[in-house]
C-alpha positions in Angstrom: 24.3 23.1 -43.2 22.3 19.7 -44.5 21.9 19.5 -48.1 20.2 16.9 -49.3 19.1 15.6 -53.4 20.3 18.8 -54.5 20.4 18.7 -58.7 21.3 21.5 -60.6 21.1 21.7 -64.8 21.7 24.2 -67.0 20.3 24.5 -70.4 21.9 24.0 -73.6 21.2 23.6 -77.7 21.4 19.6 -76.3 19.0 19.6 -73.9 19.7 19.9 -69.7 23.3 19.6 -68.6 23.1 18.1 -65.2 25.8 19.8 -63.4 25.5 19.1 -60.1 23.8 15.6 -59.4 22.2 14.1 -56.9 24.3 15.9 -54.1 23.8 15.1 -50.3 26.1 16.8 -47.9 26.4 17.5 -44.3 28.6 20.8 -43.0 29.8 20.6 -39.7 29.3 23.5 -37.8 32.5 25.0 -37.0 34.7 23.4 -39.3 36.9 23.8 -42.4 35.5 22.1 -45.4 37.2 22.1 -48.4 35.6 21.5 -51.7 38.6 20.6 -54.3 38.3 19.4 -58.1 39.1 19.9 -61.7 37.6 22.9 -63.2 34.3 22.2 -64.4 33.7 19.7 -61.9 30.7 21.6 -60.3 32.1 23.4 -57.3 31.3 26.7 -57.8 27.9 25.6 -58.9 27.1 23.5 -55.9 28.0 26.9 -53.4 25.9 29.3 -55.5 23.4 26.4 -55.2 23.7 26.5 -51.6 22.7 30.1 -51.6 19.7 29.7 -54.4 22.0 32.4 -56.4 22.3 30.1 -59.1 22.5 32.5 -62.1 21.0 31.6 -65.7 21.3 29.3 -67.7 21.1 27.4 -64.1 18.4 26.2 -62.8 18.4 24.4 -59.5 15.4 21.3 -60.2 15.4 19.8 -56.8 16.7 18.9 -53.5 16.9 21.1 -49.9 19.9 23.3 -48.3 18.7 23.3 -44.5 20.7 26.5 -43.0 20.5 26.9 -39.4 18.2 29.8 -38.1 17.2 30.3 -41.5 14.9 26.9 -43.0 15.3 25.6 -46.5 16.8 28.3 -48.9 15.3 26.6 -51.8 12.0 27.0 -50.3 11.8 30.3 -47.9 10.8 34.0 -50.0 13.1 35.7 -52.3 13.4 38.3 -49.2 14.1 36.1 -46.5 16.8 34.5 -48.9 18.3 37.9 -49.9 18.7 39.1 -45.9 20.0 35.5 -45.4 23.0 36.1 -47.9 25.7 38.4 -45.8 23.8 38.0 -42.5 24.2 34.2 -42.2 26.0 33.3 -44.9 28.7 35.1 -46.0 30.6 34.5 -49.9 33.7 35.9 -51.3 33.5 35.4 -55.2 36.0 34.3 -57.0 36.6 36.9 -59.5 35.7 39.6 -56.4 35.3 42.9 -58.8 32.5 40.5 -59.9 30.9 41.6 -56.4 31.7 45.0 -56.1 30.4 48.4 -57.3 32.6 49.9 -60.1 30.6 53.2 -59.9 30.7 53.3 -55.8 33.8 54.0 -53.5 34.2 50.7 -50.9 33.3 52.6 -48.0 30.0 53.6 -49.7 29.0 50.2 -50.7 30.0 49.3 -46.5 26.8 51.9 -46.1 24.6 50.3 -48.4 25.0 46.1 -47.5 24.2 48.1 -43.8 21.6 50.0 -45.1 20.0 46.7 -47.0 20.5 44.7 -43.8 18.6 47.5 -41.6 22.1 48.0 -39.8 21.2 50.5 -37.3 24.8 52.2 -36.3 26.1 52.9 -39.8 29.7 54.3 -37.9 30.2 50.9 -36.0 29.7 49.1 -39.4 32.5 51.4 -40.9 34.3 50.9 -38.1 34.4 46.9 -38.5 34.9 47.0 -42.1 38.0 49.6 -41.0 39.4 46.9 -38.3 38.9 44.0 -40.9 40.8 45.6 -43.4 43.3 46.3 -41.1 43.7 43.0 -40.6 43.6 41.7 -43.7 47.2 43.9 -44.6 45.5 47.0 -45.7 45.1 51.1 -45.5 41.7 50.7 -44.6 41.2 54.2 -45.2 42.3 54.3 -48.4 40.3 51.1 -49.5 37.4 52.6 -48.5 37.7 55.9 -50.1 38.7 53.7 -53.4 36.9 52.9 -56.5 37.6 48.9 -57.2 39.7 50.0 -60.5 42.1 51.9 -58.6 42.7 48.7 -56.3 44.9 45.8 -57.3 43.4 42.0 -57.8 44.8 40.7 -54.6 43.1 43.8 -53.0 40.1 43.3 -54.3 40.2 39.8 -53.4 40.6 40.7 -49.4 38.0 43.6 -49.8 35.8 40.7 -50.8 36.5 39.0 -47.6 35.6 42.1 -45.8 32.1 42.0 -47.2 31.5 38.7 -46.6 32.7 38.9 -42.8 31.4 42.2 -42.0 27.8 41.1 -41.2 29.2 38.7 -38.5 27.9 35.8 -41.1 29.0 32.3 -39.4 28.7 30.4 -42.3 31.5 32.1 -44.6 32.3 30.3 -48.5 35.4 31.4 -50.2 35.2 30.4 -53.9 38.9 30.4 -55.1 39.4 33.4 -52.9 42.9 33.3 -53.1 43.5 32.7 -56.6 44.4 36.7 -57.4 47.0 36.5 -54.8 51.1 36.0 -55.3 52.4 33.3 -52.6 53.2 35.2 -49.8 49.8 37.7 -49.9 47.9 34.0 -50.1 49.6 32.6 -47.1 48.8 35.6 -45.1 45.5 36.3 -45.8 44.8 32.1 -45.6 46.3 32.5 -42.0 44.2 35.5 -41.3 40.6 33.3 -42.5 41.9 30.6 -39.9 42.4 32.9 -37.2 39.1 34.6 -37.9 37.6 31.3 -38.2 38.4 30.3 -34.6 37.8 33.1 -33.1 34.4 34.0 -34.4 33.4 29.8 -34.3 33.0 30.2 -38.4 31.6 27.3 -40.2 33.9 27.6 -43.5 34.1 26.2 -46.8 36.9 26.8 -48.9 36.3 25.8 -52.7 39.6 25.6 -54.8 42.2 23.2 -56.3 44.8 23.8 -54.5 45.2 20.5 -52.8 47.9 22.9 -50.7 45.3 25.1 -49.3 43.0 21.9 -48.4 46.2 19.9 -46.3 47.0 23.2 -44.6 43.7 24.4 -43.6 40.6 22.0 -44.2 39.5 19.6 -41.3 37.2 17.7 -43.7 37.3 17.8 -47.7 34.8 17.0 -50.2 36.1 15.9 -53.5 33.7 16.3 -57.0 34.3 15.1 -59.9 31.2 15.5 -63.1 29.0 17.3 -60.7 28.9 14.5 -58.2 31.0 13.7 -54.7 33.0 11.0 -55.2 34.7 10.8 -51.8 34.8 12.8 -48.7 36.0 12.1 -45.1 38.7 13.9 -42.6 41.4 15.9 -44.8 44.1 14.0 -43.6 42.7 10.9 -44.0 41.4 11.1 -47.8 45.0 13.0 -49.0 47.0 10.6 -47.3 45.3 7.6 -48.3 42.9 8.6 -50.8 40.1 5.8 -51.8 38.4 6.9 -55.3 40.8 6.6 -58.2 40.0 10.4 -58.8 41.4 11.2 -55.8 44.2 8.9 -56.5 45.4 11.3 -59.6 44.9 14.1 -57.9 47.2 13.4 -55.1 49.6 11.8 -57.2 49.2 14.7 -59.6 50.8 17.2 -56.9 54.6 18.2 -57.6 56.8 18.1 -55.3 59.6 20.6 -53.9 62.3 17.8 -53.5 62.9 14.2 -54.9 62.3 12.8 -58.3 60.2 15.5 -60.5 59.0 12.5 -62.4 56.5 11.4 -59.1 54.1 13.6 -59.9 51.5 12.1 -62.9 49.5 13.9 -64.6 46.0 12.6 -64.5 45.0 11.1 -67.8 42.2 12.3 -70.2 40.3 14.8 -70.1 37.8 16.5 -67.6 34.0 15.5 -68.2 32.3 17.2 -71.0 28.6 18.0 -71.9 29.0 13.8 -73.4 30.0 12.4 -70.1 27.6 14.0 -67.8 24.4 12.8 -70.1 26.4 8.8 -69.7 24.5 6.7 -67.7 27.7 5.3 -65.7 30.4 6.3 -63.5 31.5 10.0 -64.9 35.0 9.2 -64.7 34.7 5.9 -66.5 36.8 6.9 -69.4 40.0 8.2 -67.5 39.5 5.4 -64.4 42.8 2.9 -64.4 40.5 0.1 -62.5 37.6 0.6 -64.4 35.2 -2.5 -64.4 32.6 -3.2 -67.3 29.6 -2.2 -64.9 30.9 1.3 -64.1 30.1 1.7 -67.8 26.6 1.6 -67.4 25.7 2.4 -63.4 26.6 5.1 -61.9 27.6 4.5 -58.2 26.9 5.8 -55.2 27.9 8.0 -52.5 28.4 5.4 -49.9 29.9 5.0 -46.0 33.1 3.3 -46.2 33.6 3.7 -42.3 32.1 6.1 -39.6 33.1 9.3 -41.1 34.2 8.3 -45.1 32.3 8.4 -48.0 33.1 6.7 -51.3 31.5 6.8 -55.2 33.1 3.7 -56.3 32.4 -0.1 -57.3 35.7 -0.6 -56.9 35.9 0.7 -53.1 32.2 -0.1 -52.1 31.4 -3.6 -53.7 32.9 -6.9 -51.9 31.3 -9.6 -53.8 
């Protein structure tokens, strides 16, 4: 996936809130991205952006999202996009009874994503969304003869999973899909996306802040911070020694299980508001320990640091 000048506002009683800025990106096929950030960082609004889903007050202003076997899905019909969604790309919500039927049993809504995608043999497509289940720790026939109230939210969560594998989509998102699970279910059903991930070739992106789930399963990571990437590279690379002084707190933000308690700081401040995004300078100006006067009034760029690292930062980019 190649995005490229992708901007996204939504509309307030203060004009446009710019909540994704400006965003170029390159998904390698076949890889684990992970997305990670403070809430409100513009995540979850940059993946619906990748699907031209974004809902109102959104409104996506400009830029491309060039899908493989698909085109531009900012610029290809509303049909073409709607067939596109489940057959090549594939999302798991984050709050999943947010993508499911509360007036239609599981196995029911199986028949009509099929039905929508002119599936021809209905009984194989229940017969998947059986063998996924399965997989993912379930009575698959119980699910599918269940209404989503009289599932649990960690059940929920994997039946969303089904859905967005079922179709054979290779580009899968998961948008905080583990965040209704206890430790243990997310561990499992974590190993189960990697498994299905290799064997199936999967180009994934996992969205979260779980820096955790990004170490354990991301090969690349793409950090945001005010609607904008402010550093991405290889996972190990960027959380061992991580180059933007956003990054920086969040690493050094993580507790840890043994040692002094006391290593882990809390990043300082707090996340950008509806002020900060409308600043002309850096977006994390105000909680940035090396900030420099100019970051108050230019915003940096997105720049190569090296072959395969990208840094937002004066501080990291400039050598004068």
């Amino acid at each position: 996936m190649r995005v490229r000048g992708l901007n996204v506002v939504y509309a307030t009683s203060q004009g446009d809130l710019p909540a994704v800025r400006d965003v170029d990106l390159d998904i390698e096929a076949e890889k684990i991205t992970g997305i990670i950030g403070e809430s409100g960082s513009g995540k979850s609004t940059l993946v619906m952006a990748l699907l031209n889903s974004v809902g109102k007050p959104g409104k996506i202003v400009s830029g491309s999202v060039l899908v493989p076997g698909v085109g531009d899905m900012l610029a290809i019909d509303r049909e073409r996009q709607r067939k596109a969604r489940g057959k090549e790309l594939g999302l798991v919500f984050q709050a999943a009874q947010n993508s499911l039927n509360p007036l239609r049993r599981i196995g029911h809504q199986v028949l009509d994503l099929g039905r929508s995608h002119d599936v021809r043999d209905l009984r194989d497509l229940l017969r998947r969304a059986r063998d996924l289940l399965t997989r993912l720790g379930m009575d698959a026939d119980r699910v599918l003869t269940s209404y989503q109230h009289e599932l649990s939210g960690g059940m929920r969560q994997r039946v969303g999973i089904m859905f967005a594998l079922i179709l054979d989509a290779k580009i899968v998102i998961l948008d905080e899909a583990t965040t209704a699970l206890d430790m243990l279910s997310q561990a499992s059903v974590l190993e189960i996306v990697r498994n299905l991930h290799k064997e199936r070739g999967l180009t994934t992106i996992l969205v979260t802040h779980d820096m955790g789930v990004v170490a354990d399963m991301a090969d690349r990571v793409v950090v945001m911070y005010g609607g904008e990437i402010v550093e991405e590279g290889p996972s190990e690379l960027v959380l061992s020694q991580p180059a933007h002084p956003y990054t920086q707190g969040l690493v050094q933000a993580i507790p840890r299980i043994s040692g002094d308690i006391d290593r882990a700081v809390p990043l300082q401040g707090l996340p950008a508001d509806l002020k900060t995004y409308l600043e002309p300078g850096c977006p994390f100006y105000l909680r940035c320990p090396v900030a420099m006067p100019k970051c108050q009034t230019n915003r940096p760029k997105n720049v190569a640091v090296s072959a395969d690292r990208k840094v937002a930062c004066f501080k990291v980019t400039d050598h004068d």
